[in-house]
VOVO-508755 format. One line per field, with one value per residue: residue in three letters; z, x, y of N, C-alpha, C in turn. Coordinates in steps of 0.001 Angstrom, whole numbers, plus 500000, padded with zeros to 6 digits. Example, Ala and Ser with C-alpha at 12.3 -4.5 7.8 and 13.67 -1.06 7.14 Angstrom:
residues 2
code <- ALA SER
n.zz <- 507800 507080
n.xx <- 513190 512850
n.yy <- 494310 497750
ca.zz <- 507800 507140
ca.xx <- 512300 513670
ca.yy <- 495500 498940
c.zz <- 507800 507870
c.xx <- 513200 512900
c.yy <- 496700 500030
//
This chain:
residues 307
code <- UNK UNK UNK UNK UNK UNK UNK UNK UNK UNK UNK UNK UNK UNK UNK UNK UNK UNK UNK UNK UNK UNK UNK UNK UNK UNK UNK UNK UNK UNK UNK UNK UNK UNK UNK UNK UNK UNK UNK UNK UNK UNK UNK UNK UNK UNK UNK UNK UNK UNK UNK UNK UNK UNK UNK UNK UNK UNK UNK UNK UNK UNK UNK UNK UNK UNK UNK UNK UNK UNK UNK UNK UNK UNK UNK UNK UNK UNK UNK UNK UNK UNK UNK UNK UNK UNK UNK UNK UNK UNK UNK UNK UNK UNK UNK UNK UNK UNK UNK UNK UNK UNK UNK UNK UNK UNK UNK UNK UNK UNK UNK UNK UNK UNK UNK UNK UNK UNK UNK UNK UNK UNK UNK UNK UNK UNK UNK UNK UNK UNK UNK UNK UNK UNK UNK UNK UNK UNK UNK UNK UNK UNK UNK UNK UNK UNK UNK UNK UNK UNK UNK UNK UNK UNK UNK UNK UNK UNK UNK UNK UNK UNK UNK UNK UNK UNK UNK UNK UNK UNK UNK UNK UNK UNK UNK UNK UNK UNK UNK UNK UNK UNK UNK UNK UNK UNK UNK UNK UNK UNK UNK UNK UNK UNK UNK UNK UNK UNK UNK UNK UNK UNK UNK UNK UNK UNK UNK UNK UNK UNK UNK UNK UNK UNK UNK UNK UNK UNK UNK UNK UNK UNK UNK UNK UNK UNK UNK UNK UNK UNK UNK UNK UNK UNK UNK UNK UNK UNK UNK UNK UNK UNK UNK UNK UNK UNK UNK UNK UNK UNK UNK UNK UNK UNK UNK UNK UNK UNK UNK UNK UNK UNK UNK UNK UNK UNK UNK UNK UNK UNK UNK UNK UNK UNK UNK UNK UNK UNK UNK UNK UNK UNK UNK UNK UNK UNK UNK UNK UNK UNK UNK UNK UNK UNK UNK UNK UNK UNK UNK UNK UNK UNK UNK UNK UNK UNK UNK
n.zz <- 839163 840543 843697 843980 842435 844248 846603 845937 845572 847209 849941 852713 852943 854133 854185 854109 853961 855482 856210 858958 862276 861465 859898 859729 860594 858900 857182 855623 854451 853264 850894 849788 849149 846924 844844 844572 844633 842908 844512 846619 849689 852386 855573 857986 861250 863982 864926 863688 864269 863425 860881 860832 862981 862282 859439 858705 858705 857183 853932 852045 852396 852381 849662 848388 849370 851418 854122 856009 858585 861045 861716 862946 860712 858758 856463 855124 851717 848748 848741 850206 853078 856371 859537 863295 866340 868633 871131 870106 868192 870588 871625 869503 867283 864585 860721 857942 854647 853234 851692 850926 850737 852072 853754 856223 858697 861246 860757 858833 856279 855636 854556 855720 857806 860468 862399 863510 863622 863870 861332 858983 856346 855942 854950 857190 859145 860844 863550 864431 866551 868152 865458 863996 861417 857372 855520 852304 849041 846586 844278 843077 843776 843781 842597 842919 840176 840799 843224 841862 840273 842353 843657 841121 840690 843308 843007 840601 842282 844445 842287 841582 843539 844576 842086 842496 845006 844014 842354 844534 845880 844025 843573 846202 846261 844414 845546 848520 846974 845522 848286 849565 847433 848248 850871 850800 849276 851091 853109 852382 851111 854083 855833 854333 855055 857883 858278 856819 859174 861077 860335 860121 863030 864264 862624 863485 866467 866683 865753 868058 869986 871014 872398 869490 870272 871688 873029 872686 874799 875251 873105 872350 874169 873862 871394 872543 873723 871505 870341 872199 872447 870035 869503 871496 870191 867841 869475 869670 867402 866836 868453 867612 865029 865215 866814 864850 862889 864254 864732 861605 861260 863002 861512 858873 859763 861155 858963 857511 858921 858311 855621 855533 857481 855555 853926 854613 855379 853020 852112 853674 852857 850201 851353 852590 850737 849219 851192 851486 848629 849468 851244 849902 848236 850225 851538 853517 857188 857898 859931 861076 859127 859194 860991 860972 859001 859748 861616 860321 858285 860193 860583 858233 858051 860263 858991 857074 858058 858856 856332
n.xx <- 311021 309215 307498 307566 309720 311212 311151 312313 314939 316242 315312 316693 318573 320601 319938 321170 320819 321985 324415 324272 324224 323624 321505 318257 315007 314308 315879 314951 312765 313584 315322 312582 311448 313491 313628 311490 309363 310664 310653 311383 313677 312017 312041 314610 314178 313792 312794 311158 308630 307775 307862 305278 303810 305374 304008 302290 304200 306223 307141 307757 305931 303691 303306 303797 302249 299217 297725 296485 294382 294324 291577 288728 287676 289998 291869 295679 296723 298627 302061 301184 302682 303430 303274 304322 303175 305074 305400 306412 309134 311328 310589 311134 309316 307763 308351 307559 306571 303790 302717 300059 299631 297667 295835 294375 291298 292931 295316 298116 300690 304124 306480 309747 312367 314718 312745 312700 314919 318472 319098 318006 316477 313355 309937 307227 304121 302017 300182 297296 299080 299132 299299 299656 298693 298756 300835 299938 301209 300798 301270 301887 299792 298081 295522 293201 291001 288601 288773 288541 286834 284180 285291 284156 281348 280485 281185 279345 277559 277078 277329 274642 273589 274295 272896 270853 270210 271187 268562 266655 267992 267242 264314 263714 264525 263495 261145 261340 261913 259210 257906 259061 257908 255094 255042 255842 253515 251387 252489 252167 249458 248850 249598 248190 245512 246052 246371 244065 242140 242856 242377 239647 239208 240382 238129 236143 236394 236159 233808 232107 232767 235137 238538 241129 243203 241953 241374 240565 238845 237434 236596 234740 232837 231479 230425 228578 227491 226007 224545 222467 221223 220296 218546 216779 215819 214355 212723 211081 210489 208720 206626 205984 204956 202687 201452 201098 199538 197209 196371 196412 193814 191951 191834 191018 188703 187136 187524 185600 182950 183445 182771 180239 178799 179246 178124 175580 175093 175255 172572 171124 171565 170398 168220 167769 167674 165646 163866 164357 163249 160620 160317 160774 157988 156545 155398 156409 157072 159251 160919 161320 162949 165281 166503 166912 168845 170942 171809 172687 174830 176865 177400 178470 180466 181957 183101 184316 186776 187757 188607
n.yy <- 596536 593970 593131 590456 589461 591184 589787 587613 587940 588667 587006 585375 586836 589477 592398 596174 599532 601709 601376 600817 599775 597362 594863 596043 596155 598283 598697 597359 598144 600498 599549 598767 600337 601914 599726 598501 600607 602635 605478 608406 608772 608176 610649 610192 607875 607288 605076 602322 602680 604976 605776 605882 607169 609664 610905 612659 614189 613836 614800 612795 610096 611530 611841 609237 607297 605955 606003 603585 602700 600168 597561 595899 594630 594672 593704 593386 594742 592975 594862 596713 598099 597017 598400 598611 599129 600839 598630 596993 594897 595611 598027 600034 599640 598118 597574 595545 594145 593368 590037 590002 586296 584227 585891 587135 588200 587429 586712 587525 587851 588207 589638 590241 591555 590733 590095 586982 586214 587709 590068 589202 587884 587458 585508 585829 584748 586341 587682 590374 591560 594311 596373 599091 599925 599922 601119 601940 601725 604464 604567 601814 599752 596917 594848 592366 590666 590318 592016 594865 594217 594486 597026 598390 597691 599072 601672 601811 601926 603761 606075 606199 606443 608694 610465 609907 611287 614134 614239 614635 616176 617899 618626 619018 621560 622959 623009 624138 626652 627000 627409 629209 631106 631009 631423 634407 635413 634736 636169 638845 639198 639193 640673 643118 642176 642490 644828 646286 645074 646745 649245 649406 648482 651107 652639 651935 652304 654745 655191 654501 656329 656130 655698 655521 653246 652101 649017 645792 644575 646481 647657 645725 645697 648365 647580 646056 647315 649102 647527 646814 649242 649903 647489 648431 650315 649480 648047 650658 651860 649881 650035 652675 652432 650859 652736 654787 653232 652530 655368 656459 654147 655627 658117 657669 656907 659075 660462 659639 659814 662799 663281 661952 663820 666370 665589 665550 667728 669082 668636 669895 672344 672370 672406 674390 676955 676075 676547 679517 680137 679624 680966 683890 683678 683516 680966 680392 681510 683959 684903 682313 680661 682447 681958 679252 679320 680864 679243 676668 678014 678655 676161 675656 677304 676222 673752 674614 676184 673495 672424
ca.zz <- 839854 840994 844867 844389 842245 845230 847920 845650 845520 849085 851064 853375 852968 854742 853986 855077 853673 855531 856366 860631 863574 860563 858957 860365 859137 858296 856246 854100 853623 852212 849431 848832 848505 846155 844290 843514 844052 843000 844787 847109 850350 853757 856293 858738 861876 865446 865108 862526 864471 863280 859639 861115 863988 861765 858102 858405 858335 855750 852168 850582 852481 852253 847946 848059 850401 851748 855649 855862 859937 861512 862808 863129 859312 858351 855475 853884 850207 848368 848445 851488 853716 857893 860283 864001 867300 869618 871944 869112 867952 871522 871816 868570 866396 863349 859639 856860 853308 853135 850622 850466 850721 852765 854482 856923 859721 861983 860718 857501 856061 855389 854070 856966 858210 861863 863207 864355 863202 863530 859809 858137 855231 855622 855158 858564 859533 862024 864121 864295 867477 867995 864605 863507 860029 856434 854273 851174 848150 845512 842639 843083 844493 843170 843321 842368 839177 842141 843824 840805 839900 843589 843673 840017 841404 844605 842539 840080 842954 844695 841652 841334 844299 843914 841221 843576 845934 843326 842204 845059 846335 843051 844064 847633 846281 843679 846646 849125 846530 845812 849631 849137 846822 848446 851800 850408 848994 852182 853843 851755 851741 855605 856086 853599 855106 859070 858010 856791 860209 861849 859794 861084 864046 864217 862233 864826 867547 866118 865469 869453 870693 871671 871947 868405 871282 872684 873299 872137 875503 874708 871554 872500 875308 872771 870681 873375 873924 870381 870259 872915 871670 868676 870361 872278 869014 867166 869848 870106 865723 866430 869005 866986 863999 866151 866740 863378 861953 865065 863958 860309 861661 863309 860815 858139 861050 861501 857578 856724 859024 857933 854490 855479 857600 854886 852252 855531 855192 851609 851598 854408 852314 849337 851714 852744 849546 848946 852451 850493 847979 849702 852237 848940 847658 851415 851989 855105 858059 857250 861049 861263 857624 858919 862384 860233 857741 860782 861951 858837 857997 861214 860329 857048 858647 860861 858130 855772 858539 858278 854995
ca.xx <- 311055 307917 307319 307646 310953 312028 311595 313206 316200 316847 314664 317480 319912 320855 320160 321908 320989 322832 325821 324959 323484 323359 320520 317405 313416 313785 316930 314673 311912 314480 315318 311807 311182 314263 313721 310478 308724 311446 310744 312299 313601 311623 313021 315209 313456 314402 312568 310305 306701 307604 307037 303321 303845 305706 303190 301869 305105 307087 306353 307642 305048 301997 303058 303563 301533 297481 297227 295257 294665 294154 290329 288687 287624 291084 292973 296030 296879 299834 302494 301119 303626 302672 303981 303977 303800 306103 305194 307192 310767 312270 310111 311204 308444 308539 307871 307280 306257 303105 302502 299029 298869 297019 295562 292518 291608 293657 296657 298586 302183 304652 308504 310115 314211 315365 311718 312691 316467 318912 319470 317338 315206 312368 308389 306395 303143 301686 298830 297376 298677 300711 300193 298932 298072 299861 300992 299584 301582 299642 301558 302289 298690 297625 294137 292690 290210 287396 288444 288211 284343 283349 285090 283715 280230 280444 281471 278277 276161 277265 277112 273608 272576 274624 272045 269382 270644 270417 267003 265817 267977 266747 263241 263590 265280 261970 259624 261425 261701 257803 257153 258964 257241 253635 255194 255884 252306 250364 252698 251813 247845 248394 250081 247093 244811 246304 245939 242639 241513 243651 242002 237847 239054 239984 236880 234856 236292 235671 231877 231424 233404 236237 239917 241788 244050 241265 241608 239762 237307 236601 235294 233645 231748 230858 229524 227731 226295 225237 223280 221247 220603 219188 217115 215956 215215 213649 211398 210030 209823 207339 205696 205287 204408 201461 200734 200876 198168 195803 196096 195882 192636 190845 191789 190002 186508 186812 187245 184200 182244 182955 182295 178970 178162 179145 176893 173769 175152 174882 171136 170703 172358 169692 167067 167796 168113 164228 163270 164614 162344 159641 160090 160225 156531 155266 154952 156861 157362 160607 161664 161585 163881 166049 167424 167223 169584 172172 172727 173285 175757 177610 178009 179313 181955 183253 184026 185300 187835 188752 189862
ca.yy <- 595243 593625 592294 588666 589623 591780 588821 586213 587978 589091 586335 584750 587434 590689 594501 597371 600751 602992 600703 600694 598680 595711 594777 596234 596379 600097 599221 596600 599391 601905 598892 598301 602053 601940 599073 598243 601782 604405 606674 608992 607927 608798 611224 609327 608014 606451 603417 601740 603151 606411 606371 606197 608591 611110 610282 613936 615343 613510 614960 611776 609272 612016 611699 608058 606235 606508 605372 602812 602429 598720 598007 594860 594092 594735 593036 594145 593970 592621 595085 597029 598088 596995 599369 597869 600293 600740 597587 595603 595206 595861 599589 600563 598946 597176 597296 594804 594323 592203 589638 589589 586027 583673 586771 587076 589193 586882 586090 587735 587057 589775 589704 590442 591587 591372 589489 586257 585894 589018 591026 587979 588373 586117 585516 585642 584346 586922 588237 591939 592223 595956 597029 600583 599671 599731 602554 601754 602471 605124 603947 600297 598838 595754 594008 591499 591488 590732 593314 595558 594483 595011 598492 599511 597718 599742 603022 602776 602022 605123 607365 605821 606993 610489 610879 609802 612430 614998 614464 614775 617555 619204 618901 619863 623597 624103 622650 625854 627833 627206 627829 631034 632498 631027 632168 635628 635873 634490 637231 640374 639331 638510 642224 643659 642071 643170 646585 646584 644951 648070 650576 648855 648888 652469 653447 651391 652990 656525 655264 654034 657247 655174 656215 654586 652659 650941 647294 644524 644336 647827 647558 644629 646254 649122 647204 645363 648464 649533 645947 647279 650161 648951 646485 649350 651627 648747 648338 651842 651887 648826 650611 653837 651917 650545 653982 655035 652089 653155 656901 656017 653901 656607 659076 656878 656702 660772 661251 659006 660723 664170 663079 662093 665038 666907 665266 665790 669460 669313 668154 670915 673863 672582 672763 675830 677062 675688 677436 680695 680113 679471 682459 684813 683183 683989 680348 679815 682873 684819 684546 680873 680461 683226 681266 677927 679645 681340 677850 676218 678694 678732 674683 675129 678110 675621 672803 675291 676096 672232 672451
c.zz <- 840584 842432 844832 843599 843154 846331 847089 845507 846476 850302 851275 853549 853945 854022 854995 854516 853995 856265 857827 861056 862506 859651 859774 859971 858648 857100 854901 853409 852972 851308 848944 848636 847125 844955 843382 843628 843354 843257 846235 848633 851883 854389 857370 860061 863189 865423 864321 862721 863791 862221 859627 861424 863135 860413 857456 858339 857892 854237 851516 851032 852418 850539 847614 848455 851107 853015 855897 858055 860467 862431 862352 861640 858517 857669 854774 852758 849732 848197 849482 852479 855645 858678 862068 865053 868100 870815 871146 868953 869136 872029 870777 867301 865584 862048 858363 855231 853490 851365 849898 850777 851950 854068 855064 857718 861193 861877 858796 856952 855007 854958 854860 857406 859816 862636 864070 864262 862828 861895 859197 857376 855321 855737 856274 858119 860637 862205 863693 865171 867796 867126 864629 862318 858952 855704 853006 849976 846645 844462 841876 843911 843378 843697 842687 841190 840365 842759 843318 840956 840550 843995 842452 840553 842332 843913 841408 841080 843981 843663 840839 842509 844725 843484 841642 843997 845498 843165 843341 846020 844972 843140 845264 847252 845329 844942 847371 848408 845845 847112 849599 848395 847185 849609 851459 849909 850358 853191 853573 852151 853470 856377 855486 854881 857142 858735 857809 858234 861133 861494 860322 862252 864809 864175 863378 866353 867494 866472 867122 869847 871967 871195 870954 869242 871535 872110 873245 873144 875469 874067 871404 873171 874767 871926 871509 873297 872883 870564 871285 872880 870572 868778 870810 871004 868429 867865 870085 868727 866067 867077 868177 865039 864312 865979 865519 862733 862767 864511 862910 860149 861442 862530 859508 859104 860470 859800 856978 857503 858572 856731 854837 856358 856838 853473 853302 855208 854149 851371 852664 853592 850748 850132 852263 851646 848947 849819 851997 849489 848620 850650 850980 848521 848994 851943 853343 855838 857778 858856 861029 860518 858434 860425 861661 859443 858673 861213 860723 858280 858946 861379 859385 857607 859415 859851 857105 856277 858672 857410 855012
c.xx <- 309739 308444 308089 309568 312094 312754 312315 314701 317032 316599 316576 319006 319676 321150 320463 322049 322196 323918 326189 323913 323182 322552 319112 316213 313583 314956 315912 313339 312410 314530 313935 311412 311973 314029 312833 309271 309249 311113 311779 312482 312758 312404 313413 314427 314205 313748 311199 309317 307087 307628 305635 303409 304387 304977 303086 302626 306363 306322 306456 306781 304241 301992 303113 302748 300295 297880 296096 295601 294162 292973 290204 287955 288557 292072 293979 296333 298532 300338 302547 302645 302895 303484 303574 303700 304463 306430 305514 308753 311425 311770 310161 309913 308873 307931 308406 306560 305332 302609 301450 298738 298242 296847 294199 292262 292218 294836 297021 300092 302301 306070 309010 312158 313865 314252 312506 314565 317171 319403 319164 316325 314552 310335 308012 305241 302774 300266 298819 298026 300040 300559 299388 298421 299179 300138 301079 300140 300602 299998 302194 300605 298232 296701 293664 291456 288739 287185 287893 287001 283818 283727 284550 282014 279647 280382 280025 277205 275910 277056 275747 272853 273326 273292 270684 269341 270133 269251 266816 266480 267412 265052 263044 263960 263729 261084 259952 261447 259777 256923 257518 258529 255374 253789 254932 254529 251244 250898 252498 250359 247727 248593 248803 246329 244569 246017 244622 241897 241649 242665 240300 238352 238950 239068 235736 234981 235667 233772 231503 232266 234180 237468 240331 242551 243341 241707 240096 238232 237189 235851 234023 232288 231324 230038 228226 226307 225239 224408 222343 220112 219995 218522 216128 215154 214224 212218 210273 209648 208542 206491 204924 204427 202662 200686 199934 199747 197091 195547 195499 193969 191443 191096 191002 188600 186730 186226 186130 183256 182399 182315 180858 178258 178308 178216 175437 173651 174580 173663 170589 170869 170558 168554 166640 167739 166068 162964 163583 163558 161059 159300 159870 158326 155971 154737 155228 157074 158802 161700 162290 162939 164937 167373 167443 168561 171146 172514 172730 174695 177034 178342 179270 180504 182912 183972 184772 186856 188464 189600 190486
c.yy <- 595030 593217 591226 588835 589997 590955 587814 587112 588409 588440 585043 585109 588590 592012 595735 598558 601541 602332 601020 600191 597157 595534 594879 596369 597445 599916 598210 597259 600565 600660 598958 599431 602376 600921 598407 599392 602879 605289 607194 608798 608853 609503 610078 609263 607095 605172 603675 602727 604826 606747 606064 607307 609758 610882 611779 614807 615085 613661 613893 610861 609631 611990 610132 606690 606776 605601 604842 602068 600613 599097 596258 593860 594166 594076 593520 593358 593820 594265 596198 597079 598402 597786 598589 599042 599943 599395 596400 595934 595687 597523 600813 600373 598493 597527 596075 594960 592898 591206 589194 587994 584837 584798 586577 587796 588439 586916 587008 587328 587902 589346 590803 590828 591935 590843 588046 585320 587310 588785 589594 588078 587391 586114 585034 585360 585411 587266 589767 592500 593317 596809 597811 600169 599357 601090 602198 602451 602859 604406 602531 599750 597838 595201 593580 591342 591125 591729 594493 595794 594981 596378 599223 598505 599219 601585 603586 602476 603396 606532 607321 606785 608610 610869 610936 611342 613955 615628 615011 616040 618939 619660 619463 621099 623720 624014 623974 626981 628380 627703 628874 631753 632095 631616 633683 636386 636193 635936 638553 639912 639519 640107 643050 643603 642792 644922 646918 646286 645970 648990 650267 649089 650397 653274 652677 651865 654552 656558 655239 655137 656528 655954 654748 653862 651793 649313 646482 644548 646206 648217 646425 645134 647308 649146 645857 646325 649094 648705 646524 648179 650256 648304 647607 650561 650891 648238 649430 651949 650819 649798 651987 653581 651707 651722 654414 654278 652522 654552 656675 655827 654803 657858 659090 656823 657930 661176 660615 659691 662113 664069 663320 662625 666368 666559 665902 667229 670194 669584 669169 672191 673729 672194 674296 676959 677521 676456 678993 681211 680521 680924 683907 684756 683546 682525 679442 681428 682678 684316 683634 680507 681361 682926 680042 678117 680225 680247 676920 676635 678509 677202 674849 676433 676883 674666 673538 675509 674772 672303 673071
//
């Protein structure tokens, strides 16, 4: 049995499920549970608001019905069932069967028992005001082919941007998993390369007779000190360099003169030589030649001890 079948055949009559207090809204939501959803009937409740209030702990409205709560863009749909709270129906609340139509977020219109005429089946006109929402039936909803387009619209524009989502969560996992393995590199060279600075430092303390412990202005001031010391060496190499070219110098004068008091020597030794001669022939005195010839000699002793 469809809706509109349901209200034409009960609008201006009286229902009475469970055959007490008359005809009440909860008795014309057991028919339409019966009649045009078959299914199975709710647990029994003290007043209407409480197939809201109890939702989460009736199995047959958490298998047949989605809670759809009342906010301020709020329309329901044909077949919708309105639930009221407690500040309706006398403290009990109220429920209805809405008919979808001339609906808005003002005003909707519901098929109604027990609203404005006792145990009276009839279509209302009402406001939002009181209600909790509707309990939307899973296997009876009806909507319009508009509604349709704009939820299969709505559904590929969402699994459009799913796919968005994707991408770009599939690029963000290579992009970290690219930083992890450039992380992981920069961190082995960065460890390498800490060690090697460990191991200079060490050997640089060793070199400045520094404890391996020392600290940074330690080594600094160590090597303050070498720098000085090297300044200070580099200036005494110039200085002895200096030296060295003056020596050199006068060692080049000394050796040109011996040379050429050894060539004067020379031309003395072959005059002496000639004075030899001549003292054999009788033409010079023997004396004279024979003290000419002791200092001559006594020259060439000392340069021989040069060499």
């Amino acid at each position: 049995m469809t809706l509109w079948q349901f209200i034409d055949k009960w609008i201006g009559k009286k229902l009475d499920w469970d055959n007490a207090w008359a005809g009440q809204c909860v008795d014309l939501f057991r028919y339409y549970c019966d009649e045009v959803l078959e299914i199975d009937q709710p647990a029994g409740v003290w007043g209407a608001a409480n197939f809201w209030t109890n939702f989460e702990t009736d199995p047959v409205l958490i298998a047949n019905f989605t809670k759809v709560e009342n906010n301020a863009d709020f329309t329901p749909l044909e077949g919708d069932v309105m639930v009221w709270n407690f500040n309706a129906g006398g403290g009990f609340g109220h429920i209805a069967i809405c008919t979808g139509e001339n609906t808005g977020t003002q005003y909707f219109k519901s098929f109604d028992q027990n609203w404005s005429r006792v145990s009276y089946c009839e279509i209302v006109n009402h406001s939002y005001k009181n209600v909790y929402g509707v309990l939307r039936p899973k296997q009876n909803m009806k909507i319009t082919q508009e509604e349709f387009d704009k939820i299969r619209l709505e559904r590929d524009r969402n699994w459009n941007l799913y796919q968005d989502e994707i991408k770009k969560t599939t690029g963000l996992k290579e992009e970290i998993e690219r930083q992890k393995a450039e992380n992981s590199e920069s961190y082995a060279q960065a460890e390498l390369r800490k060690k090697e600075i460990s191991t200079f430092i060490e050997t640089l303390a060793q070199k400045l007779f520094l404890p391996a412990a020392s600290d940074k202005t330690d080594i600094i001031s160590g090597v303050e000190r070498l720098l000085v010391v090297e300044d200070q060496l580099t200036a005494a190499n110039k200085i002895i360099a200096k030296k060295d070219a003056d020596f050199a110098k006068k060692e080049n004068e000394w050796s040109a003169e011996i040379n050429e008091l050894k060539t004067t020597i020379g031309k003395m030794s072959l005059r002496l030589e000639n004075l030899e001669q001549e003292i054999e022939t009788g033409k010079t005195e023997k004396a004279e030649n024979e003290w000419f010839k002791s200092v001559i000699n006594r020259i060439l002793s000392i340069f021989n001890k040069e060499k």
